[in-house]
C-alpha positions in Angstrom: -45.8 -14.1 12.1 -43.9 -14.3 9.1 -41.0 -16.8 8.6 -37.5 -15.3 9.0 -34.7 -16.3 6.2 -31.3 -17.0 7.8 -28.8 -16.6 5.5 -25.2 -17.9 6.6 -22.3 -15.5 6.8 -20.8 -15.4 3.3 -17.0 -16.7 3.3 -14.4 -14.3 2.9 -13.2 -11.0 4.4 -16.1 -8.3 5.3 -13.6 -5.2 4.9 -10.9 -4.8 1.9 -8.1 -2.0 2.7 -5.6 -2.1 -0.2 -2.8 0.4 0.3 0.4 1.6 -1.8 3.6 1.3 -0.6 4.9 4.6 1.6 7.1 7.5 -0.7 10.6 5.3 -2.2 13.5 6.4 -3.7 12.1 6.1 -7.1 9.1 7.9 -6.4 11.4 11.1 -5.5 13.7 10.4 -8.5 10.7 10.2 -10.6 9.1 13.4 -9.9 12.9 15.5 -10.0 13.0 14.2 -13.4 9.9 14.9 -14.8 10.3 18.8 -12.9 13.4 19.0 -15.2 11.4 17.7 -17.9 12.8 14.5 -18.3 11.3 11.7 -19.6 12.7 9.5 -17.7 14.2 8.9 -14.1 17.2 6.4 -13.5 16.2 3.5 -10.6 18.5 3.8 -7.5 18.6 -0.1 -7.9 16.4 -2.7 -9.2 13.1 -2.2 -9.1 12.5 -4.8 -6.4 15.0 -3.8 -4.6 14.0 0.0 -4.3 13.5 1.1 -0.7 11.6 3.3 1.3 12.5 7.2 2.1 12.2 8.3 5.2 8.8 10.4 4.3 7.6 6.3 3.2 8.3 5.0 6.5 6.8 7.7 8.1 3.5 7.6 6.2 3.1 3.6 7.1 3.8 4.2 10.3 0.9 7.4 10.5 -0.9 4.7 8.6 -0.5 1.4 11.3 -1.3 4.1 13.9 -4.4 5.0 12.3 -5.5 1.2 12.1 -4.4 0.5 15.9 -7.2 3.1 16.4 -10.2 1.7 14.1 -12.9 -0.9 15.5 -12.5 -3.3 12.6 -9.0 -4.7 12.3 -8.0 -6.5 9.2 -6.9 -10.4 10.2 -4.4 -10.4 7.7 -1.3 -8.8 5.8 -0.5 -9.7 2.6 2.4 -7.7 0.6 3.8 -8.3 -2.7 7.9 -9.1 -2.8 9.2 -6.0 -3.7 11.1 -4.3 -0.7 9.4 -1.0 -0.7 5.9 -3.4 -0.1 7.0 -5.5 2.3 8.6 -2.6 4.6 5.6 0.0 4.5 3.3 -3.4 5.4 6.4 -4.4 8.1 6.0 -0.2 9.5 2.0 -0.5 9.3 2.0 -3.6 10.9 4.7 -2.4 14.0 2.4 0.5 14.9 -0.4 -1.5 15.5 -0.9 -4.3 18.4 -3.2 -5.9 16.2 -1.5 -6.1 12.9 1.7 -6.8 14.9 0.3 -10.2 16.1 -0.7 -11.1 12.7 2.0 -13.1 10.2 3.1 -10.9 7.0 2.3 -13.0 4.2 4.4 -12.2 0.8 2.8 -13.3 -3.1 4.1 -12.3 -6.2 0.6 -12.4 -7.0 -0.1 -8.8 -6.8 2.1 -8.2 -9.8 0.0 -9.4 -12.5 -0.2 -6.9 -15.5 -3.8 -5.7 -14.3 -2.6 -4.7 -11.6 1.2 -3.3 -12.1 1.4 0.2 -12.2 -2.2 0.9 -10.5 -1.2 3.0 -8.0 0.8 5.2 -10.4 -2.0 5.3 -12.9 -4.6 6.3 -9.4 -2.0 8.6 -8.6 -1.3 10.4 -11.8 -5.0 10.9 -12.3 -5.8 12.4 -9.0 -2.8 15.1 -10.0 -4.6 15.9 -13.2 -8.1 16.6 -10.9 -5.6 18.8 -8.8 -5.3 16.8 -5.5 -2.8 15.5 -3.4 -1.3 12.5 -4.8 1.6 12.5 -2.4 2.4 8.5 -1.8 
């Protein structure tokens, strides 16, 4: 019989799920201004401070549903500070009696320049192949 390697479980997390925040005012301002043909779109506030729409908290909460109903759950929440992040995490995480007991951890981390502006730049580019980039 041949000898059998046991390799020990690597450290760190088996499954990544990284998710955009839910539809915000901005979002909706953005696209009415570039239908006009606009360059630009004026913030409703600062851009921390931008909220949800009602579409946004909708789409986290279809979104925690769908994880209450998956067989591996993530073990933790982390969301960067801007408001529109932490409520889709804090909708996600109240439609799911996992996620629900978990604590929502907030880093400013997540705004580093490789990453700022990812989910626009995903976004855009799935518009240009012709599907629905709809936040």
């Amino acid at each position: 019989m041949a000898p059998s390697l046991w390799l020990p479980r690597a450290a760190g997390p088996r499954f990544l799920w990284l998710v955009r925040h839910g539809q915000s005012e901005a979002n909706v301002l953005r696209d009415d201004a570039e239908l006009r043909g606009e360059a630009h779109a004026r913030r409703p506030a600062r851009d921390a401070d931008v909220e949800l729409t009602e579409l946004g908290r909708r789409q986290a909460q279809a979104l925690g549903l769908w994880f209450a109903d998956q067989r591996e759950q993530p073990d933790m929440v982390l969301s960067s500070p801007f408001q529109r992040a932490v409520s889709t995490a804090q909708e996600i995480c109240g439609h799911s009696d996992t996620l629900s007991g978990l604590t929502l951890q907030v880093s400013s981390r997540g705004r580093s320049p490789r990453i700022r502006g990812l989910g626009e730049r995903l976004g855009r580019r799935q518009a240009h192949r012709g599907e629905d980039s709809s936040e």
